[in-house]
C-alpha positions in Angstrom: 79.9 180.6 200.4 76.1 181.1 200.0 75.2 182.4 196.3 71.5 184.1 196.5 68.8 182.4 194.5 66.0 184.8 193.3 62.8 184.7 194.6 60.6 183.5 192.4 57.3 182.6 194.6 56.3 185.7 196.0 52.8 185.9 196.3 49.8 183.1 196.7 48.9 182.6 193.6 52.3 181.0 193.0 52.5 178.8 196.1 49.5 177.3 195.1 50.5 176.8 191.3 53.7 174.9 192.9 51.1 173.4 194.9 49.8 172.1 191.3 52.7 171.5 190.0 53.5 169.1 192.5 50.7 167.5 192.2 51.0 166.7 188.9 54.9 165.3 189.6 53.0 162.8 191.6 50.1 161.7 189.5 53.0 160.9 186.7 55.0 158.7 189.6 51.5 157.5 191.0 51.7 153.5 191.7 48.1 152.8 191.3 44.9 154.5 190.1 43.7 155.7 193.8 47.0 157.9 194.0 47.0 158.8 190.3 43.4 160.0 190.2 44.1 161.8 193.4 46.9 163.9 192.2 45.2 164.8 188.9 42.4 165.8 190.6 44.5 168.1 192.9 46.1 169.4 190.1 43.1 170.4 188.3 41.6 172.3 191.0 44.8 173.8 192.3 45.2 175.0 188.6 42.3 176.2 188.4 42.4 178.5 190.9 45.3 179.5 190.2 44.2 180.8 187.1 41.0 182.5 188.4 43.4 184.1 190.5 46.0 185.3 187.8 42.8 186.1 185.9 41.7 188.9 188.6 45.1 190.1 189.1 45.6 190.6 185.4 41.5 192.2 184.8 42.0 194.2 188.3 39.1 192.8 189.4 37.4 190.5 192.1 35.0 187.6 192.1 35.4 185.9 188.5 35.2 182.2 190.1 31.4 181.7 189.8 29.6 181.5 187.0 33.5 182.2 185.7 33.2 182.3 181.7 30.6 185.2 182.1 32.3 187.1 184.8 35.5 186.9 182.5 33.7 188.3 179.6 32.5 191.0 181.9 35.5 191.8 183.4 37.3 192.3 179.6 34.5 194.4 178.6 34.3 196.3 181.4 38.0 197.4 180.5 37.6 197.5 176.5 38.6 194.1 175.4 36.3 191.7 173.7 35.4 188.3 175.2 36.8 185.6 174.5 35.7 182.9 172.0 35.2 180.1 174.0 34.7 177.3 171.3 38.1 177.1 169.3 41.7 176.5 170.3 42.7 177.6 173.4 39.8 178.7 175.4 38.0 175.8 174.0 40.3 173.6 176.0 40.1 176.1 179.2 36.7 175.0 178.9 37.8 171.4 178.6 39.6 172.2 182.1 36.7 173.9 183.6 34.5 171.2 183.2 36.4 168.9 184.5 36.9 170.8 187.6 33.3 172.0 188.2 32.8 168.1 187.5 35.1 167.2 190.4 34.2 169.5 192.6 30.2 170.4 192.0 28.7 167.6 190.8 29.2 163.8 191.3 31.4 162.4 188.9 31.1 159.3 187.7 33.2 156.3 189.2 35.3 156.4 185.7 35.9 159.4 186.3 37.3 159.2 189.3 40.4 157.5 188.0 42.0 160.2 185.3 45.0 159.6 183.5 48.2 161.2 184.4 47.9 162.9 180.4 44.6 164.9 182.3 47.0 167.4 184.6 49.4 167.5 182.0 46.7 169.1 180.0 45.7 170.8 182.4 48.7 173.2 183.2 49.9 173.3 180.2 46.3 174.6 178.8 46.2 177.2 182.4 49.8 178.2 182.2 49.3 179.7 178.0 46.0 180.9 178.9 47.5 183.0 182.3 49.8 183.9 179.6 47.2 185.2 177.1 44.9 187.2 180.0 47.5 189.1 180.8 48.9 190.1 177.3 45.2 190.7 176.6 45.5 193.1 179.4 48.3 194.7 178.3 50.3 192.7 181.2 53.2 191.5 181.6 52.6 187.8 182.2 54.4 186.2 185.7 57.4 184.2 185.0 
């Protein structure tokens, strides 16, 4: 007898937060730094856009990835809500997140760096997954389970 399981990834924002999710599984079971830094750093980004993603659906809107913390406070504005204060709780540590992305992926980190605890893509979903939750309450959404 087959029982039906809901299904719960539907679209591709989810695949690729699984996508993060997983990597995180295997930057906590990593046996070395290569591996571990690896996997946080696919986390981070995967996240990330994850959340850019979730961000637009919530907003209704397109192209909030660059130059992201303005485009976000546009997009709020542009349907009544105020922006978002970027330097306490929070968004302070979506900015934390952000950084450390852009650093990963824009600039050239340094060799330190490179080697990120397991602790950084913990952060790092648990700090994307409230603020999904947040955009879209702020939108009057319903965030996606």
């Amino acid at each position: 007898m087959s029982s039906k399981m809901p299904k719960l990834v539907n679209t591709p924002h989810y695949h690729i937060w699984t996508d993060a999710l997983h990597g995180r599984a295997l930057a906590r079971q990593a046996a070395n730094q290569w591996d571990r830094g690896t996997y946080v750093r696919w986390t981070v980004i995967t996240a990330w856009t994850t959340f850019e993603m979730a961000c637009e659906d919530a907003l209704n809107t397109t192209g909030i990835g660059r130059r992201f913390k303005d485009r976000l406070d546009d997009a709020l504005a542009k349907v009544g809500l105020p922006a978002i204060d970027w330097g306490s709780g929070l968004w302070q540590r979506v900015a934390r997140v952000h950084q450390f992305r852009k650093d990963c992926v824009h600039r050239n980190p340094s060799h330190q760096a490179l080697f990120p605890e397991a602790s950084v893509a913990d952060e790092a979903i648990t700090t994307l997954r409230s603020a999904m939750a947040d955009i879209y309450t702020r939108a009057g959404n319903v965030p996606p389970a």
